[in-house]
C-alpha positions in Angstrom: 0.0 0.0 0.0 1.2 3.3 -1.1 2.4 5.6 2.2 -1.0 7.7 1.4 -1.0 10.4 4.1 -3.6 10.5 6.7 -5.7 13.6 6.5 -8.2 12.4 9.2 -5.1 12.5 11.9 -4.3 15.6 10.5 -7.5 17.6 11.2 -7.6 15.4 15.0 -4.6 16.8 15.7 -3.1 13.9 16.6 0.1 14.0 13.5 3.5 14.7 15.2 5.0 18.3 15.8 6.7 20.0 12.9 10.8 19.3 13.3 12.1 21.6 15.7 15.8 23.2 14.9 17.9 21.4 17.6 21.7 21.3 16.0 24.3 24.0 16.2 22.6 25.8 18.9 22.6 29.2 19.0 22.8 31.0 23.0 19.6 30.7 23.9 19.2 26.9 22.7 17.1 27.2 19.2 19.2 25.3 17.0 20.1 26.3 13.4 20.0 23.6 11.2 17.2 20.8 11.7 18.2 17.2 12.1 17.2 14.8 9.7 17.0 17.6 7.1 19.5 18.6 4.1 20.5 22.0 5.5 23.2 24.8 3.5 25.0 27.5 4.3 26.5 30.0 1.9 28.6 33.2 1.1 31.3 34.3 0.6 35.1 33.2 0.5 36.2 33.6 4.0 33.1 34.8 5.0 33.2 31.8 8.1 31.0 29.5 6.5 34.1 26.7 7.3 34.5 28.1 10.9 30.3 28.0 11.6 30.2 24.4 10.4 33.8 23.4 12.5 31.9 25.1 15.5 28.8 22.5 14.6 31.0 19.4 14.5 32.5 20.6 18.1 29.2 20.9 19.4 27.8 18.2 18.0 30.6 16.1 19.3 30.5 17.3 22.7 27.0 16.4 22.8 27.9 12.7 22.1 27.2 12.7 18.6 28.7 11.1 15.7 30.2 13.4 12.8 31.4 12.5 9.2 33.2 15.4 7.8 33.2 15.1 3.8 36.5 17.3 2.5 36.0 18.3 -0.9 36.9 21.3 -0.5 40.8 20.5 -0.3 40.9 22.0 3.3 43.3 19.1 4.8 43.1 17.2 7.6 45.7 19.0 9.3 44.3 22.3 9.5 40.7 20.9 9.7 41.5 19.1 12.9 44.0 21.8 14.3 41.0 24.2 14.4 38.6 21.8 15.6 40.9 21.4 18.6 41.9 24.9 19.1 37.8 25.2 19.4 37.7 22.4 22.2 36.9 19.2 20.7 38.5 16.3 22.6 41.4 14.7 20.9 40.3 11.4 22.6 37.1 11.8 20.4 38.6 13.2 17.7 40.5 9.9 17.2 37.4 7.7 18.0 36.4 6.5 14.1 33.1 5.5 16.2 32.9 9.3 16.8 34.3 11.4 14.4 35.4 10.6 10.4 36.9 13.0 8.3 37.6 12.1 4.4 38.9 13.6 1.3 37.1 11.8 -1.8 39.3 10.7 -4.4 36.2 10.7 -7.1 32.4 9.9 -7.0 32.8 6.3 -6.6 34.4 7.0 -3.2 31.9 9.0 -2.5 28.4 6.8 -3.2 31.1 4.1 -0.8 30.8 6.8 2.2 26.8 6.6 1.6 27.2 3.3 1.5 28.7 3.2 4.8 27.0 5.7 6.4 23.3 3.8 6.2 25.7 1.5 8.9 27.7 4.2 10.4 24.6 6.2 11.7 26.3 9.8 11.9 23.9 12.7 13.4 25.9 15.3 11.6 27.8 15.6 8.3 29.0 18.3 7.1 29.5 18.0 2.9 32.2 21.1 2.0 31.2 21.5 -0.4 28.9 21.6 -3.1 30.7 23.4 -5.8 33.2 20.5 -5.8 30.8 18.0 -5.4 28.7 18.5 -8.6 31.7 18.6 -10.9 32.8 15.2 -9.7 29.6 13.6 -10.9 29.5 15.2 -13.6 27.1 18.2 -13.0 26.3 21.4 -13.9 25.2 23.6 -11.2 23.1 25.2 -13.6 21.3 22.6 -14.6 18.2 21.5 -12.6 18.3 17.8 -13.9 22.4 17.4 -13.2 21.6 19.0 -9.9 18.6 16.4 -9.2 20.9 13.3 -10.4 23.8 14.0 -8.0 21.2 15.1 -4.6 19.5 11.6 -5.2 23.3 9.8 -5.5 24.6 11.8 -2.4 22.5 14.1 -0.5 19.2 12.1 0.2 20.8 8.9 1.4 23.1 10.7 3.8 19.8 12.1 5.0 18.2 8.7 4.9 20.4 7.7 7.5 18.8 10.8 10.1 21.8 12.7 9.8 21.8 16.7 9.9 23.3 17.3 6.9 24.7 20.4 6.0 26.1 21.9 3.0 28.5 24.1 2.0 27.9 26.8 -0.6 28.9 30.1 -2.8 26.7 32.7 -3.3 25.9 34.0 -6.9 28.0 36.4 -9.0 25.4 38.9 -10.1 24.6 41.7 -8.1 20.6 41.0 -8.4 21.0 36.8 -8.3 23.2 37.1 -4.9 20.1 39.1 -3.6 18.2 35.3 -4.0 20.9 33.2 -2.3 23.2 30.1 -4.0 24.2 30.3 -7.1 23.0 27.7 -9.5 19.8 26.1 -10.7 17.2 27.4 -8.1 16.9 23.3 -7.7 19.4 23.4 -5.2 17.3 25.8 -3.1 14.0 23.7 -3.6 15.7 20.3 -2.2 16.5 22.2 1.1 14.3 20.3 3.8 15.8 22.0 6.7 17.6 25.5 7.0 19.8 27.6 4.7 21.7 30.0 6.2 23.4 32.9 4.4 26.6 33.8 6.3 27.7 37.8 6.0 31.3 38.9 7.3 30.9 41.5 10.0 34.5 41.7 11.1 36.9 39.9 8.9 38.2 36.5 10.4 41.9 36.3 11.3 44.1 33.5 12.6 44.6 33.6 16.7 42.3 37.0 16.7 39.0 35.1 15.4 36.4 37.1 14.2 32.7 37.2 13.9 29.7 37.0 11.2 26.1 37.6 10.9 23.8 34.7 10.2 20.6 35.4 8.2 17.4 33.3 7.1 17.5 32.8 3.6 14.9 29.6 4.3 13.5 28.0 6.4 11.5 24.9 5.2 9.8 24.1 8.7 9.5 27.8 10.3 10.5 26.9 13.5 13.8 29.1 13.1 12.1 32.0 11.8 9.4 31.3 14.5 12.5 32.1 17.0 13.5 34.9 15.2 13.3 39.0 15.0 10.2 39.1 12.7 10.9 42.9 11.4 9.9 42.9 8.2 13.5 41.5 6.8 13.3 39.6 3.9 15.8 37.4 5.9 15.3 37.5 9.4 18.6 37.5 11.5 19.3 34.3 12.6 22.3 35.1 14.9 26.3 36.2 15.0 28.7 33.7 15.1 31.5 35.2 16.9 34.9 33.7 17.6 37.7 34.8 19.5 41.0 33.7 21.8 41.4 32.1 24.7 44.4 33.2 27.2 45.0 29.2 26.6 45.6 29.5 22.8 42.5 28.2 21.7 39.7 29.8 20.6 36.0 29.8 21.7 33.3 29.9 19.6 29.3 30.9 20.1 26.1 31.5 18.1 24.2 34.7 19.6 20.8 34.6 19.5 19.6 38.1 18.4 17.5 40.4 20.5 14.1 41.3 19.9 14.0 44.4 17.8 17.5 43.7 16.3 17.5 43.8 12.1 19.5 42.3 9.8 22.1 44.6 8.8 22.3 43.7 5.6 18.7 44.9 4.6 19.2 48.0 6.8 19.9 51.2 4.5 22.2 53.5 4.9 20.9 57.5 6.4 22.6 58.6 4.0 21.3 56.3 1.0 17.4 57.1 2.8 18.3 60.9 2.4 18.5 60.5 -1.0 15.5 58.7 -1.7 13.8 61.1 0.5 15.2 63.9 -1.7 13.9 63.0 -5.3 11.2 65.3 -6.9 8.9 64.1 -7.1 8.8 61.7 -4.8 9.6 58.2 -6.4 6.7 55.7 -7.0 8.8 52.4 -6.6 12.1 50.6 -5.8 12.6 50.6 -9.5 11.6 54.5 -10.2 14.1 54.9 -7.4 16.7 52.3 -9.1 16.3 54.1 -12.2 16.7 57.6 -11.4 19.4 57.2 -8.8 21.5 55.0 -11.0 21.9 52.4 -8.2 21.6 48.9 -7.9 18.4 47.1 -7.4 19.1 45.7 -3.8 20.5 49.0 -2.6 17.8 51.2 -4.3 15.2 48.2 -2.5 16.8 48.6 0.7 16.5 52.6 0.9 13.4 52.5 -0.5 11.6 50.4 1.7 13.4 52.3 4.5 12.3 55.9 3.3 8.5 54.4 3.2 8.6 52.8 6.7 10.5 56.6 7.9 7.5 57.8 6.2 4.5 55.9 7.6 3.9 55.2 4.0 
């Protein structure tokens, strides 16, 4: 019999609860990423995506929880594990292969044998850096919707199968308007997110021994339950958090996900006075964004952004 869903539980009330976000947790305990769920985060080079995702595995770890750490990304295991273990992570654990499994693919045949393993493995958290050398190796555009499809049935949804969190790694698109949207790619690889994708936005650049720290925004959220825990201020993408990391007298660092406050905005949606003035200054007044865009010469996202500031300033 077909698994036909069953809408009479539904209206009783009696299906389970959505998924909750329980992994990576942020300071007040929400998590970001949902377990179970193909989760992403993107941006730019050296923007911390890495150093969010080594904070998860040390977490995750500490927690008692089993982590497979898929190296694509050439990062080596040297300096992957040297900052897992400047951020705490036990080198007792570290060097459990019940625990902790860290592997640099050769080619996609290695890679359908890690899925392999997994379904008898049983990790809670993998963390696939990332996908932009992923699709290549089978063969994939990551333009195309079908290539895309083909490779997250290969990889992504049996590491998933086996109730793993599973997070991806991502870049953000080239154009000005397209990074505005989130990965860049076949808008595929933003449908088969089942969990959380998080964009990740440098607010003070990360160094070695002197950390750093980033804004984390909502770019989707499949379950809400993120976004339910989150500043709800009109923000396309609702602040999620900061990831900030910095020293320890010890020579390690410490790292931490800070919940935001209440009224707190995501900074990259928040205008500039000065770019608000300017809207504020056309005669006449513009009509739109775009009459905004247009007679300003700006770019879209910036014209948006000042725009839809002037109106709120406005009462409008």
């Amino acid at each position: 019999m077909p698994g036909y869903i069953d809408v009479s539980a539904l209206l009783a009330g009696t299906l389970p609860e959505p998924p909750k976000p329980t992994v990576c947790p942020r300071s007040d305990g929400v998590g970001l990423f949902y377990a179970e769920q193909y989760n992403v985060v993107f941006g730019d080079p050296e923007s911390g995506k890495t150093l969010l995702t080594d904070h998860a595995t040390v977490v995750e770890l500490a927690a008692g929880g089993r982590v497979l750490r898929i190296d694509l990304d050439h990062n080596g295991p040297q300096s992957t594990i040297g900052r897992l273990l400047a951020m705490g992570a036990k080198p007792d654990v570290l060097s459990d292969p019940e625990l902790f499994l860290y592997i640099e693919p050769e080619d996609a045949r290695e890679v359908r044998q890690v899925c392999d393993h997994m379904a008898e493995w049983g990790p809670t958290l993998v963390i696939l850096d990332s996908l932009g050398e992923l699709l290549p190796m089978f063969g994939s555009n990551s333009n195309s919707a079908d290539e895309f499809t083909t490779c997250h049935r290969a990889v992504i949804k049996p590491l998933v199968k086996t109730g793993a969190c599973v997070v991806g790694i991502d870049h953000l698109s080239k154009g000005a308007d397209s990074r505005a949207y989130g990965m860049g790619g076949t808008v595929a690889k933003k449908r088969a997110i089942g969990g959380s994708s998080i964009r990740v936005h440098v607010d003070s650049a990360f160094t070695p021994g002197k950390g750093g720290s980033a804004y984390l925004s909502i770019n989707k959220d499949r379950h809400g339950g993120l976004r339910a825990e989150s500043p709800s201020l009109g923000d396309k993408e609702p602040l999620a958090g900061k990831f900030v990391l910095w020293p320890e007298p010890d020579g390690g660092m410490r790292a931490e996900v800070r919940a935001p406050e209440d009224n707190e905005r995501n900074p990259g949606e928040t205008a500039p006075d000065a770019d608000i003035a300017e809207v504020a200054a056309l005669d006449p007044p513009a009509k739109s964004a775009n009459d905004a865009q247009a007679r300003l010469k700006w770019r879209a996202t910036r014209a948006r952004a000042a725009f839809k500031a002037w109106k709120q300033q406005e009462g409008k």
